[in-house]
ZAPA-474174 format. One record per residue: chain; x, y, z of N, C-alpha, C in turn. Coordinates in steps of 0.1 Angstrom, whole numbers. Last residue first. Layout:
BEGIN
r chain A, npx X, npy Y, npz Z, capx X, capy Y, capz Z, cpx X, cpy Y, cpz Z
...
END
This chain:
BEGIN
r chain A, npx 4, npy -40, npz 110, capx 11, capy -30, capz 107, cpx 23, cpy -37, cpz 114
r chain A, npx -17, npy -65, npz 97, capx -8, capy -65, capz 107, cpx 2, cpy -50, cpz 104
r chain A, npx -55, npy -58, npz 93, capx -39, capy -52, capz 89, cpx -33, cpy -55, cpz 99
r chain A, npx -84, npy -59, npz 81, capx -75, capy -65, capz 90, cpx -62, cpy -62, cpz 89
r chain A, npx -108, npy -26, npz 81, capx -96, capy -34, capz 71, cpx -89, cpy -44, cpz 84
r chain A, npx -136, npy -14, npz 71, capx -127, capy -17, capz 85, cpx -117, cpy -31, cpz 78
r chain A, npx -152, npy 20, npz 60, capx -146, capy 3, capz 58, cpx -135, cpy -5, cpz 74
r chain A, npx -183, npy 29, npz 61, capx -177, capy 27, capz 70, cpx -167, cpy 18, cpz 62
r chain A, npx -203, npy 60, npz 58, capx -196, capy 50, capz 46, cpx -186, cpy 45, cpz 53
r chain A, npx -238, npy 64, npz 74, capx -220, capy 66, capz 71, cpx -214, cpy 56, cpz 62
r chain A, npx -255, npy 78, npz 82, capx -257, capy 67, capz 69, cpx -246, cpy 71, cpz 66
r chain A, npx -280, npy 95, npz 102, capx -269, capy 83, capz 100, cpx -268, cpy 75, cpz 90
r chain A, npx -285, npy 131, npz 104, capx -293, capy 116, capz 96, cpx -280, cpy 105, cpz 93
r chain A, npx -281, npy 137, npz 137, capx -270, capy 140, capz 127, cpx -285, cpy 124, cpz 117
r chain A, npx -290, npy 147, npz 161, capx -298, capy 151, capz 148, cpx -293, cpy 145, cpz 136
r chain A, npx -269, npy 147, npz 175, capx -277, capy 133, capz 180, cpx -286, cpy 136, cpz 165
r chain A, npx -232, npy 138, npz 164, capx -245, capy 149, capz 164, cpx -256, cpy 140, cpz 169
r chain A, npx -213, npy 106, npz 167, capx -219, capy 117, capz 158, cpx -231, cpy 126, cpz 168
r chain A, npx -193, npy 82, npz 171, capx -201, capy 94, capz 180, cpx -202, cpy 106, cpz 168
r chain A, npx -186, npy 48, npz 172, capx -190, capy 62, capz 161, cpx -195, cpy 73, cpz 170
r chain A, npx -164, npy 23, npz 176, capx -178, capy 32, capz 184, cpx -174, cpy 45, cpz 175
r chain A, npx -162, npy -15, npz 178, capx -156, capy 1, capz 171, cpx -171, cpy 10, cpz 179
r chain A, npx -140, npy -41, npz 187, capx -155, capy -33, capz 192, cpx -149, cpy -19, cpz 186
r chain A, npx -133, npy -70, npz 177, capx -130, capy -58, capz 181, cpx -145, cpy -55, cpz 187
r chain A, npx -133, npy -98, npz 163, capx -119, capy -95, capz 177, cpx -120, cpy -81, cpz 179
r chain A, npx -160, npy -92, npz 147, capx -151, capy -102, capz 150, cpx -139, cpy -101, cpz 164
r chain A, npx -172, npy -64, npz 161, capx -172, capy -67, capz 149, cpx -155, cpy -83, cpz 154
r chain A, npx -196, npy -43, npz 172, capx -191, capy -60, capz 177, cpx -187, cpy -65, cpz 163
r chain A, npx -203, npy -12, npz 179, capx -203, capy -24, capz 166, cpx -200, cpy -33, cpz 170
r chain A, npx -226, npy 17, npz 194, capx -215, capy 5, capz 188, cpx -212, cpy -8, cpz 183
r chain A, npx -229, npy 54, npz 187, capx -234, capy 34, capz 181, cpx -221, cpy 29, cpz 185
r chain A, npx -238, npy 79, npz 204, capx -227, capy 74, capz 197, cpx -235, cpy 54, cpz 197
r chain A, npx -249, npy 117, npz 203, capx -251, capy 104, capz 206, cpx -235, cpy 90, cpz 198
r chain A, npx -232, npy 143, npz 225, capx -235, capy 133, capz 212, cpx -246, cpy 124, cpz 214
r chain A, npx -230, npy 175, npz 231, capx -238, capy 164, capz 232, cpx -241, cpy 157, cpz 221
r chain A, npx -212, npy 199, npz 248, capx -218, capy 194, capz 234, cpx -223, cpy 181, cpz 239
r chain A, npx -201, npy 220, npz 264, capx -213, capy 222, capz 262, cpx -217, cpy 211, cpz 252
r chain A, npx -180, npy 219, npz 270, capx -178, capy 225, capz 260, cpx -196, cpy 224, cpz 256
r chain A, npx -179, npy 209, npz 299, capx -171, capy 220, capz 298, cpx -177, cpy 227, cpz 284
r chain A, npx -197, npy 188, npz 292, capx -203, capy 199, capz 301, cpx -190, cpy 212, cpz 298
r chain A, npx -203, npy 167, npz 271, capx -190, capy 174, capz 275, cpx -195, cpy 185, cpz 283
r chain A, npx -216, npy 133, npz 269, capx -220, capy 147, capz 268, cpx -204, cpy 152, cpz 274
r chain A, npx -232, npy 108, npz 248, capx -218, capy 114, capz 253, cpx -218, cpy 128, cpz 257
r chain A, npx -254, npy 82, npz 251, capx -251, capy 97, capz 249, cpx -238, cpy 99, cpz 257
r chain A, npx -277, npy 64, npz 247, capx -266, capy 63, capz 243, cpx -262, cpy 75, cpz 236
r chain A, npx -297, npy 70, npz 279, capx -299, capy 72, capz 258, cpx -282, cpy 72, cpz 257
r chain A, npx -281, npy 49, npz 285, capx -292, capy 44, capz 282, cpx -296, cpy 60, cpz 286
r chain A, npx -252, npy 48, npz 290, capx -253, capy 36, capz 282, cpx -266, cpy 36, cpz 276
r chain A, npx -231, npy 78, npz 289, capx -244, capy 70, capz 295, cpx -248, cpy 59, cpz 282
r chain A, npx -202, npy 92, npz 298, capx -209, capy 85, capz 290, cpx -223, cpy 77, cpz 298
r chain A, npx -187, npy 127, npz 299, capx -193, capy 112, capz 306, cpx -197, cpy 107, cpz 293
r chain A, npx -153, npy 143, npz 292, capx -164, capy 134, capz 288, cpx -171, cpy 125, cpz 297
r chain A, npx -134, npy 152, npz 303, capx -146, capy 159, capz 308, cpx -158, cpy 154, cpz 298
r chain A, npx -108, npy 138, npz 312, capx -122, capy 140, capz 318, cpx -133, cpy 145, cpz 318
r chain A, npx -101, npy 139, npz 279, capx -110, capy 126, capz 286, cpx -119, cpy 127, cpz 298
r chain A, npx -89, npy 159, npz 272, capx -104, capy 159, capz 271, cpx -113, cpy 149, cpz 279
r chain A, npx -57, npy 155, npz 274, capx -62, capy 169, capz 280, cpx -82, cpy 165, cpz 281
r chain A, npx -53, npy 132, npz 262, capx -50, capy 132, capz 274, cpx -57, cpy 146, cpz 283
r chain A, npx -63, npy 129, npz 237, capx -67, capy 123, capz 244, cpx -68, cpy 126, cpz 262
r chain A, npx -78, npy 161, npz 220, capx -64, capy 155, capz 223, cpx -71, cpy 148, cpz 237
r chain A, npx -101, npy 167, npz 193, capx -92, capy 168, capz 209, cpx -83, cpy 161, cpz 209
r chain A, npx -121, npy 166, npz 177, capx -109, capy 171, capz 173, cpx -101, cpy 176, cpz 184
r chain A, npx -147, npy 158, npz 180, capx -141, capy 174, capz 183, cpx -128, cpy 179, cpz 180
r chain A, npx -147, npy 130, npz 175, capx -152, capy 143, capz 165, cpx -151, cpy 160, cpz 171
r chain A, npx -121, npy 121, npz 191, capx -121, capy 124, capz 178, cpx -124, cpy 134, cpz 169
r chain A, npx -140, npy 123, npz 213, capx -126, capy 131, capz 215, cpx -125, cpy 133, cpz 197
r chain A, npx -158, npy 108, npz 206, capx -159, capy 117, capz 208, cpx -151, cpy 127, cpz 211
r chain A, npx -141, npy 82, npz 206, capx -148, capy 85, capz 190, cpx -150, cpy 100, cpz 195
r chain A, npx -132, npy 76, npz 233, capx -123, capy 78, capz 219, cpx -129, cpy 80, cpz 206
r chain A, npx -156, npy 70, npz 242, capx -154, capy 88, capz 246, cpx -143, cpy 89, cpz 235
r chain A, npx -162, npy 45, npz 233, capx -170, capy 57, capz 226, cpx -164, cpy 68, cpz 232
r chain A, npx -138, npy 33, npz 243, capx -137, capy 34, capz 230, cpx -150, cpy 46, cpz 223
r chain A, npx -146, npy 34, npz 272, capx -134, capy 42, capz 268, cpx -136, cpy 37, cpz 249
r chain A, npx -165, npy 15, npz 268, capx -167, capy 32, capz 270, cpx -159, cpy 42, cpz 267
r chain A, npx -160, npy -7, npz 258, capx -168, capy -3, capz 249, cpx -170, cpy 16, cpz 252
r chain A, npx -142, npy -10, npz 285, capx -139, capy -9, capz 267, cpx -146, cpy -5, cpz 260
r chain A, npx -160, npy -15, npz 302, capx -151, capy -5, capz 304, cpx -143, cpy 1, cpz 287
r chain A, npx -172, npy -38, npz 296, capx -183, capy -28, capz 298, cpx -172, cpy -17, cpz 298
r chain A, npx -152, npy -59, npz 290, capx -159, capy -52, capz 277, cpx -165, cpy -41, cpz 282
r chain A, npx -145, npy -61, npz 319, capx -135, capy -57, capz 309, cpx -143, cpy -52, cpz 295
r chain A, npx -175, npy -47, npz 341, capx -167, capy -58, capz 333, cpx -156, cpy -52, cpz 324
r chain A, npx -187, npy -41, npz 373, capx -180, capy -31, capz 361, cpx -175, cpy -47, cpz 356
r chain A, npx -194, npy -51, npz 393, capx -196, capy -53, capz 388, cpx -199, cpy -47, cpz 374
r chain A, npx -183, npy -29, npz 419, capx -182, capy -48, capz 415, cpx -191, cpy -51, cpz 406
r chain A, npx -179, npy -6, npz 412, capx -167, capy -12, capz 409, cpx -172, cpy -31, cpz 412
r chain A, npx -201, npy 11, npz 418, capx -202, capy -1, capz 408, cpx -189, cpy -7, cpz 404
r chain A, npx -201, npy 26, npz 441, capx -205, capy 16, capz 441, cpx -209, cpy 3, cpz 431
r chain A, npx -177, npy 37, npz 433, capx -171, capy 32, capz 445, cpx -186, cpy 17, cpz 446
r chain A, npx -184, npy 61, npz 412, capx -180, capy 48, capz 413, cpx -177, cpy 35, cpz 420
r chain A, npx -205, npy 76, npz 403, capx -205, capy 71, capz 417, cpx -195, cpy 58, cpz 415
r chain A, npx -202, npy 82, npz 375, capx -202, capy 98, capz 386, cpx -202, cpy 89, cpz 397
r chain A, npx -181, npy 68, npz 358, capx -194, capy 63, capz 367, cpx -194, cpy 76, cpz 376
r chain A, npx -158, npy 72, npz 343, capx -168, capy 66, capz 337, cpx -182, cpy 63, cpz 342
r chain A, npx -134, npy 85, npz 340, capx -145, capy 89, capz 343, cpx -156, cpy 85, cpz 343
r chain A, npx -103, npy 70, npz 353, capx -108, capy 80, capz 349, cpx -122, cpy 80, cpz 351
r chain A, npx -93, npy 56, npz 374, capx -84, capy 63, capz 372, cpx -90, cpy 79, cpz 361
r chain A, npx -116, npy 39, npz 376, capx -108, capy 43, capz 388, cpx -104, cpy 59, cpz 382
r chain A, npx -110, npy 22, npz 355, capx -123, capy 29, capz 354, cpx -124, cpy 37, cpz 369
r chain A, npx -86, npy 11, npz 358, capx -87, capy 16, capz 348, cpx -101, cpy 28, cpz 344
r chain A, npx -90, npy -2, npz 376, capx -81, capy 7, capz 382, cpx -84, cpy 16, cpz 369
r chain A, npx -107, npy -23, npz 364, capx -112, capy -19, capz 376, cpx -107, cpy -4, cpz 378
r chain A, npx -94, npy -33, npz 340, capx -100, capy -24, capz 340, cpx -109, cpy -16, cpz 353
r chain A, npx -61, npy -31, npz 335, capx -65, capy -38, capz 344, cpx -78, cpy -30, cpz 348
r chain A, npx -58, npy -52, npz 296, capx -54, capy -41, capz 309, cpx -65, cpy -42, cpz 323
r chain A, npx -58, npy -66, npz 268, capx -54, capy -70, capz 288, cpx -48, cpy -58, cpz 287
r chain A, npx -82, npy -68, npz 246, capx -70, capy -57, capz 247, cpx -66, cpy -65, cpz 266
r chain A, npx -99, npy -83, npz 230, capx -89, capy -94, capz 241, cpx -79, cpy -84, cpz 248
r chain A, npx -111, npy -65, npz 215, capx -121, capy -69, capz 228, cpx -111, cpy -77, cpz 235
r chain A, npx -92, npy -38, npz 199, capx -92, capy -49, capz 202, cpx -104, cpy -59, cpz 213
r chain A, npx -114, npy -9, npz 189, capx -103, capy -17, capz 198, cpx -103, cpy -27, cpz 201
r chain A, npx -114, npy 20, npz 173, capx -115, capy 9, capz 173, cpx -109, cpy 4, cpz 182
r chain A, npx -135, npy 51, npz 166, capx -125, capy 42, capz 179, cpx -125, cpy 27, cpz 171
r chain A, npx -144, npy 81, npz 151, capx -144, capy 69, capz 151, cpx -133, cpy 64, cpz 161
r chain A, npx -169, npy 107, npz 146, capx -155, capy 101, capz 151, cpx -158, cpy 89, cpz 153
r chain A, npx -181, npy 134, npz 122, capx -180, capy 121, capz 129, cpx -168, cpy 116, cpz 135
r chain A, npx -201, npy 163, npz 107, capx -188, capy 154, capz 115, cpx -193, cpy 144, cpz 122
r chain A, npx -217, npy 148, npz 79, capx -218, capy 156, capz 89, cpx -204, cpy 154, cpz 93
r chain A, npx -214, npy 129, npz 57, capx -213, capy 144, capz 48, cpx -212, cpy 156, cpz 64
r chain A, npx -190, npy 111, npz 68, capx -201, capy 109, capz 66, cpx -202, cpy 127, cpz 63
r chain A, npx -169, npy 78, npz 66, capx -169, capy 92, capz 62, cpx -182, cpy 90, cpz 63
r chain A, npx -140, npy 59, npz 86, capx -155, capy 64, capz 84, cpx -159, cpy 78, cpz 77
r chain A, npx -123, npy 32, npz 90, capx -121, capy 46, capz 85, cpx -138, cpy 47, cpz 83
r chain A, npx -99, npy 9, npz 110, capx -115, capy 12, capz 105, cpx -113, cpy 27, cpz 100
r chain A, npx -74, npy -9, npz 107, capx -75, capy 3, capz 109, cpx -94, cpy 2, cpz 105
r chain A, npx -57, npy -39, npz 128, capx -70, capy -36, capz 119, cpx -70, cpy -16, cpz 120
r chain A, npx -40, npy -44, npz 146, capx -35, capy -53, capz 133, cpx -51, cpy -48, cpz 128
r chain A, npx -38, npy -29, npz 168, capx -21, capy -36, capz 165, cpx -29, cpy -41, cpz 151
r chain A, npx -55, npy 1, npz 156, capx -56, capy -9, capz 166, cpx -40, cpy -18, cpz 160
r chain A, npx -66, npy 36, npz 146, capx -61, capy 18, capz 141, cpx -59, cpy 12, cpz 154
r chain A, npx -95, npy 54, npz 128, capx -85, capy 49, capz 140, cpx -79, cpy 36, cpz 139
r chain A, npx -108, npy 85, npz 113, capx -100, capy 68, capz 115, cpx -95, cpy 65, cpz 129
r chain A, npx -131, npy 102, npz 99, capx -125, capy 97, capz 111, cpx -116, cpy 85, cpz 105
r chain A, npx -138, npy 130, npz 75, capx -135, capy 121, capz 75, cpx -130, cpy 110, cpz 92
r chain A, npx -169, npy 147, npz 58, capx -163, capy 146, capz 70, cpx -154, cpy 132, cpz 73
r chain A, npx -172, npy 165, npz 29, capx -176, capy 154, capz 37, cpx -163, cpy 152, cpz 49
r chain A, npx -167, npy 184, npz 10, capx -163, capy 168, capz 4, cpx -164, cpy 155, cpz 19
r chain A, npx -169, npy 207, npz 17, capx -181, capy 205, capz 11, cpx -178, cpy 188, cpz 3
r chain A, npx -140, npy 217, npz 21, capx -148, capy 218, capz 25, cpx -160, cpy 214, cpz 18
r chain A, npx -112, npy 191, npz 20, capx -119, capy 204, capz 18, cpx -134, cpy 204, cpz 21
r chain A, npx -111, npy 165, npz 50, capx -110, capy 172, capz 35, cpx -116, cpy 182, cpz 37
r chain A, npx -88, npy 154, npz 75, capx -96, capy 164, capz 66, cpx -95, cpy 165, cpz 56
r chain A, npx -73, npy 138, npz 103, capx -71, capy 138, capz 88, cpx -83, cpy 149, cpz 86
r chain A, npx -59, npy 150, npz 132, capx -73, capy 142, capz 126, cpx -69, cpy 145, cpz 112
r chain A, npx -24, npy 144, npz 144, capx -38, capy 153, capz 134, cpx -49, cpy 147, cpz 127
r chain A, npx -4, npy 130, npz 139, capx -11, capy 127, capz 154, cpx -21, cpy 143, cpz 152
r chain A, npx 10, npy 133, npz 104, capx 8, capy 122, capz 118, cpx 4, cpy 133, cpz 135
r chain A, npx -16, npy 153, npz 88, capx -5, capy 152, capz 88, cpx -5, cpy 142, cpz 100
r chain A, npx -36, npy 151, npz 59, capx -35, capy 143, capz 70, cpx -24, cpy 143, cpz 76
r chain A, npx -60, npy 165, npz 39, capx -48, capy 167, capz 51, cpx -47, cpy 162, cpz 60
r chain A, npx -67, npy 148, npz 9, capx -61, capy 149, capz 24, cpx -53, cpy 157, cpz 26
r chain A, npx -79, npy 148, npz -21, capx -71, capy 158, capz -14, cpx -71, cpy 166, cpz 3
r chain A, npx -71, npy 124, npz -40, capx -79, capy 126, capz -26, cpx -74, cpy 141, cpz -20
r chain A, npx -54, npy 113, npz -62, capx -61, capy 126, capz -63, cpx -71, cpy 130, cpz -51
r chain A, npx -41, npy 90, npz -56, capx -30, capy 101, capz -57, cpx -44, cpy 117, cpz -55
r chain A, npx -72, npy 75, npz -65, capx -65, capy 77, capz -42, cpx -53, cpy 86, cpz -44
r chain A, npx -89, npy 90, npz -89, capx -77, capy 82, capz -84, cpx -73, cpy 84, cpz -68
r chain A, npx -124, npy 87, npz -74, capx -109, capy 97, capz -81, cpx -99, cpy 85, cpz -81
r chain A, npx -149, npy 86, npz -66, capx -147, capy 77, capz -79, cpx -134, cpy 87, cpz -85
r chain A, npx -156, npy 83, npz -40, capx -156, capy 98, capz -50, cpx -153, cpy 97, cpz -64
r chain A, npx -157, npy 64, npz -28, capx -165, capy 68, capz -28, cpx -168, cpy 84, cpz -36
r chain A, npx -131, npy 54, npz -36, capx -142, capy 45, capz -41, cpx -155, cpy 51, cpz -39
r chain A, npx -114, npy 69, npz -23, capx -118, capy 73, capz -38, cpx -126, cpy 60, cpz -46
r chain A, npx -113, npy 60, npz 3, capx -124, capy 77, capz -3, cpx -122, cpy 73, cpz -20
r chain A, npx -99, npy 37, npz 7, capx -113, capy 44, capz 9, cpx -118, cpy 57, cpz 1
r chain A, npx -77, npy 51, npz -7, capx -79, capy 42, capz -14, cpx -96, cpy 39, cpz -15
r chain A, npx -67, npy 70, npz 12, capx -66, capy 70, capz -4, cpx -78, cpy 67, cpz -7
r chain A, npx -67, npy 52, npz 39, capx -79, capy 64, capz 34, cpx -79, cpy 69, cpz 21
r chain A, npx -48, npy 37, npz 28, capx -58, capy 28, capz 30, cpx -70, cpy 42, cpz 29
r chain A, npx -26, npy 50, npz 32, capx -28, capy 47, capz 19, cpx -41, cpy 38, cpz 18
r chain A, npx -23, npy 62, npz 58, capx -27, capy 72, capz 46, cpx -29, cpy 63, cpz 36
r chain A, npx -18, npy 39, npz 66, capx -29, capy 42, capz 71, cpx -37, cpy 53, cpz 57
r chain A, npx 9, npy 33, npz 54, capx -4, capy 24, capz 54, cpx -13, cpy 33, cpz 56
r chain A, npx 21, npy 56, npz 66, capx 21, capy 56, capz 54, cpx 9, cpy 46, cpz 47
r chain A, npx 18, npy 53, npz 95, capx 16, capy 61, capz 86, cpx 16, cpy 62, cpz 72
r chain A, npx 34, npy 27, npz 101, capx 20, capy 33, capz 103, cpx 11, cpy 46, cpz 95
r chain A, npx 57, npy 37, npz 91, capx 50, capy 23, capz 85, cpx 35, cpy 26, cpz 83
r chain A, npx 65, npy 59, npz 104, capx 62, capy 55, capz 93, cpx 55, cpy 50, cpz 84
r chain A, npx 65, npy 43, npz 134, capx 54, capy 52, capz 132, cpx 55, cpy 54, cpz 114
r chain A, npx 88, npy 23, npz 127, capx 72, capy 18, capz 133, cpx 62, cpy 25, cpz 126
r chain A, npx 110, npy 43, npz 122, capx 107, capy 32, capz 115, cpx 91, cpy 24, cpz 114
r chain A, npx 100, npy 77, npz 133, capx 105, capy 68, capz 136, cpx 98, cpy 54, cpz 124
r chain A, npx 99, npy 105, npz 104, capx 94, capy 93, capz 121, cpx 100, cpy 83, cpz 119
r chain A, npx 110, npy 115, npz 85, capx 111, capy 124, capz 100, cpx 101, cpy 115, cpz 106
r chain A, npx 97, npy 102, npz 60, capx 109, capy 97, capz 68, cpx 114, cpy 108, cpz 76
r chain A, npx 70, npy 111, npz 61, capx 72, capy 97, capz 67, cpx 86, cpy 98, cpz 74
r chain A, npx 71, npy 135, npz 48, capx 70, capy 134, capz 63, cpx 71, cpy 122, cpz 68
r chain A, npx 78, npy 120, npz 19, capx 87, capy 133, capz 32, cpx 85, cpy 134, cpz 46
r chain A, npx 55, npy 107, npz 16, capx 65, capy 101, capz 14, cpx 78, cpy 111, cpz 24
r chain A, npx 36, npy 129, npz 22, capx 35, capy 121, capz 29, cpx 49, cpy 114, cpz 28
r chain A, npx 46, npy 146, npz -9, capx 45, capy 150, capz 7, cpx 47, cpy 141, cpz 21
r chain A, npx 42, npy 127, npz -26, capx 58, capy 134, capz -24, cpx 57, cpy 136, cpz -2
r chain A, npx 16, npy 102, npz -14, capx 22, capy 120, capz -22, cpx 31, cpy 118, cpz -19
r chain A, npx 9, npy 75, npz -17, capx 14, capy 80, capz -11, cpx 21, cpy 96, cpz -18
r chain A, npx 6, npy 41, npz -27, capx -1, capy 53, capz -30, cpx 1, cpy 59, cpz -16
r chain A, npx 28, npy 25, npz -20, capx 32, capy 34, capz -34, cpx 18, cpy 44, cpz -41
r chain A, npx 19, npy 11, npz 3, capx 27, capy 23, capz 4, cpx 29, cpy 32, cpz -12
r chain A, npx 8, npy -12, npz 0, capx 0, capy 0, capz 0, cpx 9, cpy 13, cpz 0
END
C-alpha cells in the first residue's frame, strides 16, 4: 500500500521513527484508497490533510473524515456531517477496575466497581475515543470531561457544552464506536480493514 502515497506524505514519513512510518504511510494509503471508491478519483487525487497525530480532513463540502487503528486492523469512516471513530481490540489486557478508577466513567464509582466488566469499560473508553475524535481533541487533555451513558446512548461534555449520541459495533476481535450529532441523519460509509502493521 505504500506506493499510493504523495511526495509530501513520502517526506514526512521519513522524519518518524521506523514503526510510526510504516503506520503512517499504510494508514494514509488505506484512506486514499477508501475515499476514492467513494468519490470515484484516483486515491493520488484525494485531497487529504492528514499530517501524523492530526485528525485527517477534506476540503470543504467533500464530507467529513474519522479513522483509527488498533495492532492489526484500521476502521475509517466518512459521513457528509462530522463524525468520530474508535476501534479496539475486545482481548485488549489491561486492568480495568483501576482503569475505570483512574478515569471517568461512573459519577459514583465506588458503588459499581463490583460489577464493572473488561468489555463494559472498553466499549466506553472506545465511545469517549470517538468523541474526542469528533471534536478534534487531544486524548490526554479531554478525557475528563467526557461522561458516558449507556441508556440514551449519549456522550456529553459539560465543559464544551456538546452532546452526542454514539453506536457501537461488535465486529469479529474488536468493538468500534461512532459518536456523531444526536440530529445528525446516519448513513456513514464505514470500511474496517484486518492489517498486521
Amino acid at each position: 500500500m505504500q506506493d499510493v502515497a504523495t511526495l509530501e506524505e513520502i517526506k514526512i514519513a521519513k522524519n518518524l521513527s521506523s514503526s510510526r512510518s510504516k503506520i503512517f504511510l499504510e494508514t494514509r494509503a488505506y484512506l486514499r484508497q477508501s475515499l476514492s471508491t467513494i468519490f470515484d478519483l484516483d486515491p493520488l487525487e484525494i485531497p487529504i490533510n492528514a499530517h501524523p497525530g492530526k485528525p485527517p480532513s477534506l476540503p470543504s463540502g467533500m464530507g467529513n473524515i474519522s479513522l483509527s487503528h488498533c495492532k492489526d486492523a484500521i476502521t475509517i469512516v466518512w459521513h457528509k456531517s462530522k463524525i468520530g471513530i474508535d476501534i479496539e481490540r475486545t482481548d485488549r489486557d489491561f486492568n480495568h477496575i483501576k482503569f475505570a478508577e483512574k478515569y471517568f466513567f461512573y459519577t459514583n464509582k465506588s458503588n459499581h466497581n463490583n460489577y464493572l466488566t473488561k468489555n463494559m469499560i472498553l466499549n466506553q473508553w472506545c465511545a469517549v475515543e470517538a468523541a474526542i475524535k469528533w471534536d478534534h481533541g487531544k486524548l490526554a487533555k479531554d478525557i475528563n470531561h467526557w461522561q458516558f451513558f449507556e441508556k440514551p446512548k449519549e456522550l456529553i461534555n459539560k465543559k464544551k457544552n456538546i452532546h452526542l449520541s454514539y453506536s457501537q459495533i461488535n465486529f469479529h476481535n474488536w468493538t468500534i464506536a461512532l459518536a456523531y450529532e444526536e440530529k445528525t441523519s446516519f448513513n456513514p460509509e464505514i470500511i474496517c480493514c484486518s492489517k498486521n502493521f
